[in-house]
C-alpha positions as CSV (number, residue, x, y, z in Angstrom):
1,X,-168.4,-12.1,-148.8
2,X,-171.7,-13.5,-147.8
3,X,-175.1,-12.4,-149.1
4,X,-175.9,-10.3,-146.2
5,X,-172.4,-8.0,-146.5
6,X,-173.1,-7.6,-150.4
7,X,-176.2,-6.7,-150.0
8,X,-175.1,-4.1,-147.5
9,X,-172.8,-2.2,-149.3
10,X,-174.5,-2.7,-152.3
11,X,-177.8,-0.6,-150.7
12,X,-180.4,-3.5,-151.6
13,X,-182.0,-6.2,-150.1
14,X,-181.4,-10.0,-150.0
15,X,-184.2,-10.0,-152.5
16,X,-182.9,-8.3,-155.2
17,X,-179.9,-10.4,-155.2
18,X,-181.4,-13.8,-155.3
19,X,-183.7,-11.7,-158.1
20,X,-180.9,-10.7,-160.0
21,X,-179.3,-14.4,-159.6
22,X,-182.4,-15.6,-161.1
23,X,-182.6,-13.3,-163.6
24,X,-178.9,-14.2,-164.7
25,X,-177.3,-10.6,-164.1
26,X,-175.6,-11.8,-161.2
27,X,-174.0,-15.1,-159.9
28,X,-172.5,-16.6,-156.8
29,X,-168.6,-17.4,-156.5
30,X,-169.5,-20.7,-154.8
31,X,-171.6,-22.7,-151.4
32,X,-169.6,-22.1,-147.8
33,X,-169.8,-25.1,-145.9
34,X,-173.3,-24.2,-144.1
35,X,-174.7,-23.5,-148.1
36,X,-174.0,-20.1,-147.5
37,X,-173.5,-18.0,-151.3
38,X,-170.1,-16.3,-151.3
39,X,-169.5,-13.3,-153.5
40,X,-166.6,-11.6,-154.6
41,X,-166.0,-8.0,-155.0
42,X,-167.4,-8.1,-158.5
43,X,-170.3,-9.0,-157.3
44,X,-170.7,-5.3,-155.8
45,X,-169.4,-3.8,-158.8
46,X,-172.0,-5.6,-160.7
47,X,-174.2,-4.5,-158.6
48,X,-173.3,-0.9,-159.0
49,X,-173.7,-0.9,-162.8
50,X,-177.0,-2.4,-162.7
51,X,-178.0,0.3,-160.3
52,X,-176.4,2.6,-162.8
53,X,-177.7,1.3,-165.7
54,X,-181.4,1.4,-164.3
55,X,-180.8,5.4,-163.4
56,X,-180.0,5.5,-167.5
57,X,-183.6,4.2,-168.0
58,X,-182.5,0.4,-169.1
59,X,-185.3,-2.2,-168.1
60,X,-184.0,-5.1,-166.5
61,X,-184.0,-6.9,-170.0
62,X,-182.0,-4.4,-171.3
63,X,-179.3,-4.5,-168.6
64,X,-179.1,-8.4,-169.4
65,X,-178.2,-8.0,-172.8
66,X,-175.2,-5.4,-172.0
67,X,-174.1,-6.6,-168.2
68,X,-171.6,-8.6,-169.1
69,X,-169.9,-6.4,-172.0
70,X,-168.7,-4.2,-169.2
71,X,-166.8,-6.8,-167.3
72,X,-165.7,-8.3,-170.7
73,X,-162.6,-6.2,-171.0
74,X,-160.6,-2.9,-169.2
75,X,-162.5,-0.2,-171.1
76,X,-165.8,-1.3,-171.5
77,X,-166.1,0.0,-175.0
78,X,-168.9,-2.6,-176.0
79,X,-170.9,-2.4,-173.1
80,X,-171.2,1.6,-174.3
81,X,-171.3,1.4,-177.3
82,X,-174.9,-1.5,-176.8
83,X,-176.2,0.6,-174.2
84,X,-176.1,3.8,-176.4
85,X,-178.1,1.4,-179.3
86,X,-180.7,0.4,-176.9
87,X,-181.0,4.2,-175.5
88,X,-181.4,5.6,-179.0
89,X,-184.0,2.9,-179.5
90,X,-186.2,4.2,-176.2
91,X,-185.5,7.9,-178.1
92,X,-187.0,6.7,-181.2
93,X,-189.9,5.4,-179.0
94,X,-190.3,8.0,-177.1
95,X,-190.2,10.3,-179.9
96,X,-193.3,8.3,-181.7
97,X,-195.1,8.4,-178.3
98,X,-194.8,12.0,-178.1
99,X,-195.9,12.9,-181.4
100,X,-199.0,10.3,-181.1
101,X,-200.1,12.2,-178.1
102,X,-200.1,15.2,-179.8
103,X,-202.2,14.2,-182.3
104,X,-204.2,12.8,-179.6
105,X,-204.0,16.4,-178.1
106,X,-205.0,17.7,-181.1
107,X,-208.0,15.6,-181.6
108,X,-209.5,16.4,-178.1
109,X,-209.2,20.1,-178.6
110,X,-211.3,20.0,-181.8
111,X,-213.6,17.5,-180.1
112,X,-214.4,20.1,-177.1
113,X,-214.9,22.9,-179.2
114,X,-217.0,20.5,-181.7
115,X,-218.9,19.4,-178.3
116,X,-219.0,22.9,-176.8
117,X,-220.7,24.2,-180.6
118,X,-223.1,21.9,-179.8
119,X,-223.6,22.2,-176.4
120,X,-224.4,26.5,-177.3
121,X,-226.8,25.3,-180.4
122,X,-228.6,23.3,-177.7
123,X,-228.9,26.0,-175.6
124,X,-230.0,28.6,-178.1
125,X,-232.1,26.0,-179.4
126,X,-234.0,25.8,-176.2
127,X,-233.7,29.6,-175.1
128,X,-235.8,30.0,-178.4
129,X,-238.4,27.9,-177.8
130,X,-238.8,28.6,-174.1
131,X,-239.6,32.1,-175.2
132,X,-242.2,31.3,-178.2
């Protein structure tokens, strides 16, 4: 199928294709006549799992390093098994990030109420001497 058809049925543009291509996710069967790419159907399925794999929350970079593990066999058992490495991996990350925002929570909190101490000393401070 030409470039036009895949991207199609696929649901993205020309762009993303030649993007992928580039970014070796994807690859052309081979040059028609007129220097036309032609695709074959796993070329969509590709495609698909990409799309798939970028809903799981893999970056691009990630989806390189496991793409090909799913159309390296029937059951696809390695390309599972990397993609549930590299998701624990963002867990473990995100995990750290969370509990570095808390303490970053927790460090505001006691800076507003250090803040709003000193903001009502101040006040005090100058009620009193606007009455002596």
């Amino acid at each position: 199928m030409k470039i036009g058809e895949l991207a199609k049925r696929a649901g993205v543009s020309h762009r993303t294709i030649h993007y992928y291509e580039n970014r070796g996710l994807l690859s052309a069967m081979e040059r028609h006549e007129a220097s036309h790419r032609l695709y074959e159907e796993e070329a969509l399925y590709r495609l698909e799992k990409i799309a798939a794999l970028k809903r799981l929350g893999l970056s691009l970079e990630d989806i390189g390093e496991v793409i090909d593990l799913y159309f390296d066999g029937v059951n696809q058992i390695k390309g599972k098994k990397k993609v549930i490495e590299i998701l624990q991996g963002h867990l473990v990350n995100v995990e750290t990030q969370l509990q570095e925002l808390a303490q970053f929570r927790q460090d505001l909190q006691q800076n507003i109420a250090h803040m709003e101490t000193r903001l009502k000393e101040a006040e005090e401070a100058s009620a009193t001497s606007e009455t002596s």
